[in-house]
N, C-alpha and C positions, 0 to 999 in steps of 0.2 A: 417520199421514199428516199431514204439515203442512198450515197453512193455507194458502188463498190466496184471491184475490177476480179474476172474470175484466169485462172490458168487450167486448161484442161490438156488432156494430154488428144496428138494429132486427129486421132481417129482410135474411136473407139468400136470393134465389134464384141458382139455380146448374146449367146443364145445356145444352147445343147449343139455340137458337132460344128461350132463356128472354125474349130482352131483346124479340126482335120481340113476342114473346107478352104482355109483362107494362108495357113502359117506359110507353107513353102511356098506357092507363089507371092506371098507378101517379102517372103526374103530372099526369093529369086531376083526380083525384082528391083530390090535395093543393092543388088552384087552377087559373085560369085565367091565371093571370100569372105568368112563372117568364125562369128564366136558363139557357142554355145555355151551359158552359163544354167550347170544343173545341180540338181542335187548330190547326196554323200555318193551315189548309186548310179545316179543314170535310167534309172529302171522307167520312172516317169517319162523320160523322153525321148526313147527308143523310135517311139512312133515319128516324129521328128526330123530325128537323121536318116529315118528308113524313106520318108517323104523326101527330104533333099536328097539322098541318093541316086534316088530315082530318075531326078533331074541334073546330076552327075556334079552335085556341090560336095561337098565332103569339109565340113567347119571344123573349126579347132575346139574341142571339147573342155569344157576347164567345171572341173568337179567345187561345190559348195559344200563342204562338212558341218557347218556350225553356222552361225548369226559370224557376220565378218568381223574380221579383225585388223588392225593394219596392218600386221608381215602376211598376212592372208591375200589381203590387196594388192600390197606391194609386188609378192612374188606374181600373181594372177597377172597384174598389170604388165610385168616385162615381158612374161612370157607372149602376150596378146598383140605388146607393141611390136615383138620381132614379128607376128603374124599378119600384119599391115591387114587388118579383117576393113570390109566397107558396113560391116554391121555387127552389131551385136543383140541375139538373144538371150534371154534366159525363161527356163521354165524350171518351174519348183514355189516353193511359200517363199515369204518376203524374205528371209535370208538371201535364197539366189537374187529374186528378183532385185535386191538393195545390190550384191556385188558387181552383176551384172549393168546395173544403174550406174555403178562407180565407172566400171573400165568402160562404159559406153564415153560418157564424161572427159576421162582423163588420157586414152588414147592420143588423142590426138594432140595434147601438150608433150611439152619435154622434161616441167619440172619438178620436184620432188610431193608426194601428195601429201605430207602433213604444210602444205605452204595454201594450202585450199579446204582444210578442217576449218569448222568451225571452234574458236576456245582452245584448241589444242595447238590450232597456227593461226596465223594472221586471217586465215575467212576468204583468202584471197579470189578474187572471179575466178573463172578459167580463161586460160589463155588461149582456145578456142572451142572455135561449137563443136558440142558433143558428138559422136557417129550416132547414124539413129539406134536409136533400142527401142525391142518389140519386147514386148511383155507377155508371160505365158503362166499366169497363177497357176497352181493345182492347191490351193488351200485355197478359202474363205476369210480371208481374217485380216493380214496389214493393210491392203489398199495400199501397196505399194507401186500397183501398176495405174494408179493414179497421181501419185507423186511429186513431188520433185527433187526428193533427196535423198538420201542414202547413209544408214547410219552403221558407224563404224566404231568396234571395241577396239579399245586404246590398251593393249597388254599392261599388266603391272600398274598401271594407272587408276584400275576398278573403274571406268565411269566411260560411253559413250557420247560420241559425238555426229554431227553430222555433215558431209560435202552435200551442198544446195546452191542450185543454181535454177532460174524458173526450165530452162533450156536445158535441162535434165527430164523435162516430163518423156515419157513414151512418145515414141514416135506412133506406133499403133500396141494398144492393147489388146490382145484378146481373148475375152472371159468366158470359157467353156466351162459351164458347172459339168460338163460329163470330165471335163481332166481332174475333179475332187472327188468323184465317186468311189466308193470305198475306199478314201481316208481314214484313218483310225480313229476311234471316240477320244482315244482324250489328245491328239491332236485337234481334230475337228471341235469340241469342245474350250480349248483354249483360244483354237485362230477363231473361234466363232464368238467369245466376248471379248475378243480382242475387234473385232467386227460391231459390235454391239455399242463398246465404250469411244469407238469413233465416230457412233452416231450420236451418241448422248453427248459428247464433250464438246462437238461443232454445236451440235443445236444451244448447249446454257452456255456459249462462250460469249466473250466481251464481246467479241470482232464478229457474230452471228449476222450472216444476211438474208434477203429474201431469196435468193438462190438456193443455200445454203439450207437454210428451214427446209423447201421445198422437197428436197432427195431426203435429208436424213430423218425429219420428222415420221411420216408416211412409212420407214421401213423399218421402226424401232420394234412395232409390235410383230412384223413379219419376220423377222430375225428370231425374237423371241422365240416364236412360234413354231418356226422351222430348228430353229436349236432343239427344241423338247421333243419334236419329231425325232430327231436323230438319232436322239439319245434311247429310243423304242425300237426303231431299227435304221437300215438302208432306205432311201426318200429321194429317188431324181427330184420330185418337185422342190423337198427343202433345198437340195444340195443348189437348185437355182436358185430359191430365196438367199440362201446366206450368200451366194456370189454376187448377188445383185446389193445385196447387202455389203460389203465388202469395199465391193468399185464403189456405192455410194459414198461411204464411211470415207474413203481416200480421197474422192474430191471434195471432201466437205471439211476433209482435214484441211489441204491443199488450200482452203479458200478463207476458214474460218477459226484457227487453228485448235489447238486440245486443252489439256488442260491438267489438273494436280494430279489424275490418275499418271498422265505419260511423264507428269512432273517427276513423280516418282518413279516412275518406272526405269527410265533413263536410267536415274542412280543405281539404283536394284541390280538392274541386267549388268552395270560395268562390273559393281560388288559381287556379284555372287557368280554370274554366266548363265542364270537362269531362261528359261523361255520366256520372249517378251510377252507372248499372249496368255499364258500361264500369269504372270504377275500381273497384270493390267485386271484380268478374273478377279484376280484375289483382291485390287483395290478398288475395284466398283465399288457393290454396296457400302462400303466404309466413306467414300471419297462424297458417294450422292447424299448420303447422310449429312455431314460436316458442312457440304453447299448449302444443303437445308436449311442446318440450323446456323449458320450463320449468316444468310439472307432474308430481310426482310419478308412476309409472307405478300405482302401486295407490291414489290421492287420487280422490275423488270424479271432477273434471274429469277426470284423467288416464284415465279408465276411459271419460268420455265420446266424448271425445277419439280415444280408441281406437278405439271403436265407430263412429264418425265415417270413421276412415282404413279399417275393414275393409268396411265399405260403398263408400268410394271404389276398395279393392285389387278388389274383387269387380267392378264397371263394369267397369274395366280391364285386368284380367288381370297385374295386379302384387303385389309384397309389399307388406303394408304401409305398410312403413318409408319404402316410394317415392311413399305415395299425396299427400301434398300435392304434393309434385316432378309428378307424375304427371298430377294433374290441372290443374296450371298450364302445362304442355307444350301438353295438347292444348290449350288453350284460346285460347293463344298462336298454335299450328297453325288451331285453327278461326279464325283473325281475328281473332283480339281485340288492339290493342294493349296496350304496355306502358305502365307511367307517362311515360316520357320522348318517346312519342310524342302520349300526351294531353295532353303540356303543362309537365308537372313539371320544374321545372330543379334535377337533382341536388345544386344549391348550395342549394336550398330545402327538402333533408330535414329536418335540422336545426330550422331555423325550423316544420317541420311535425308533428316530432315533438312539439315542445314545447306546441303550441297544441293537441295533441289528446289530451296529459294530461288537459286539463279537461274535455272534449269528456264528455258525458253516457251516452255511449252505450258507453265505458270501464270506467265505476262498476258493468257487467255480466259482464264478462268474466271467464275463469275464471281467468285469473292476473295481478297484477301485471308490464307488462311496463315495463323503465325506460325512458328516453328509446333511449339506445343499441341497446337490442330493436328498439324501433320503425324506427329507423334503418335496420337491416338486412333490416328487412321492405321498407323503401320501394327500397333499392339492390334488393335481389331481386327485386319486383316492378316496377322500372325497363325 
């Protein structure tokens, strides 16, 4: 058996009504001074402050409108550092969870954050250990709260980057599929193959291990599964599966990295400001396809691969050979847009394939795809 080394984050609780049970004493406990990082609203985490009120904490509130940005960060950041907080939360989808990630991070330094981007600055470590962050999803989908890094739109630039440090993981996550309960279909529909394509992209990736297999293999079809549920109505049961699906998807990222779909997506979301799980949907089928055919049919990938489509032929009641086509149909059908409704102006594949050569998240994938590949993945996915 090969080596490998896994990062998980401190403590993970997981299970219907975990977070009412566990949140405020878990940040009681860490301080009386802390940060909340939420949504546009607030509305999600009401419950939260009404729970530390109780026990007479009163956090600094710091609202998430969008996927972050760095004057986003940066103003979040100063305001947080006069707040000298001993922790930080966040509850909301991987937006907050990613901002909140950043200022848990960067707190406790002095200097400027593009000097600790990746590509965008020098990468630099952090100048010290992060405060802890407690993670609090109410989506299904990034496995953020398994992490360890935080990605951040670069204004005027079109193109995301990321602050990574292993010592960014959560301090405690914890994944209540009661906090995604009546989330909206085509959010839950996006953060949910955005959940999906983090199981598939660790399992046919280069750097896949026996860890790795273990969580994401096993929860491909119950994802699936639970998606199609959803998509008929309201589901406590599914809304667990996709959070278990979820948390799985993000340590498996975290261990085994991704691949052309986030290659791409990267590009995309700086270009257009689209949803990351909205575009990740749209390059599935396209992406598993191009793996196919340009992998050997008896080659390590190519066997993954495979495994991959007979899990998607079996959901759906198709051969194989149909299943990437197959599952970008329905997906399409459930609402999802395509890329040129998200934004993508087909004159911009080109310029997008090229930029996601370098993209990090490439260097994982099971086969070299060239520019041209990429290209036909983005018309198809158009």
């Amino acid at each position: 058996m090969s080596a490998f080394t896994l990062a998980l984050p401190g403590r993970i609780h997981f299970g219907s009504g975990e977070a009412r049970a566990r949140a405020a004493a878990t940040l009681d406990a860490l301080g009386r001074r802390g940060v909340i990082v939420h949504g546009a609203t607030g509305a999600r985490a009401g419950w939260l402050i009404d729970d530390l009120a109780a026990r007479g904490i009163a956090p600094m509130l710091l609202p998430c409108p969008g996927e972050p940005t760095l004057p986003m960060l940066e103003a979040a950041l100063a305001l947080a550092r006069d707040h000298r907080p001993a922790w930080v939360a966040a509850v909301g989808g991987g937006a907050a969870l990613d901002l909140g990630k950043a200022l848990a991070a960067l707190v406790p330094g002095t200097g400027p954050v593009i000097r600790h981007l990746e590509t965008a600055g020098p990468g630099a470590p952090l100048e010290a250990a992060p405060l802890p962050f407690v993670a609090l999803p109410t989506t299904a989908g990034t496995g953020a709260e398994a992490t360890r890094n935080a990605v951040i739109g670069l204004v005027g630039e079109g193109r995301k980057v990321s602050l990574r440090d292993e010592r960014m993981l959560p301090r405690v996550a914890i994944v209540d599929p009661d906090l995604t309960l009546g989330c909206p279909w085509p959010v839950t529909l996006a953060s949910g193959l955005d959940a999906l394509t983090q199981l598939i992209e660790p399992y046919v990736s280069a750097r896949a291990n026996p860890f790795t297999d273990a969580i994401a293999l096993p929860a491909i079809p119950r994802a699936i599964a639970a998606l199609r549920a959803l998509e008929a109505q309201e589901d406590p049961s599914a809304r667990g599966a996709m959070a278990w699906a979820s948390l799985s998807g993000g340590i498996a990222l975290a261990n085994a990295g991704l691949g052309a779909v986030h290659g791409l997506a990267g590009v995309i979301g700086g270009l257009t400001g689209a949803a990351h799980g909205a575009i990740c949907g749209a390059l599935l089928g396209p992406v598993l396809e191009a793996n196919r055919a340009a992998l050997p049919s008896g080659s390590a990938g190519g066997v993954r691969i495979a495994q991959v489509c007979a899990i998607i032929a079996d959901a759906f009641g198709c051969d194989a050979a149909e299943a990437p086509a197959t599952l970008a149909r329905w997906a399409r059908g459930a609402g999802l847009p395509g890329l040129a409704a998200q934004g993508l102006d087909p004159a911009d594949h080109g310029r997008v394939a090229q930029a996601a050569l370098g993209a990090s998240s490439m260097k994982a994938n099971p086969a070299v795809l060239p520019p041209r590949t990429l290209e036909a993945i983005l018309k198809a996915a158009a």
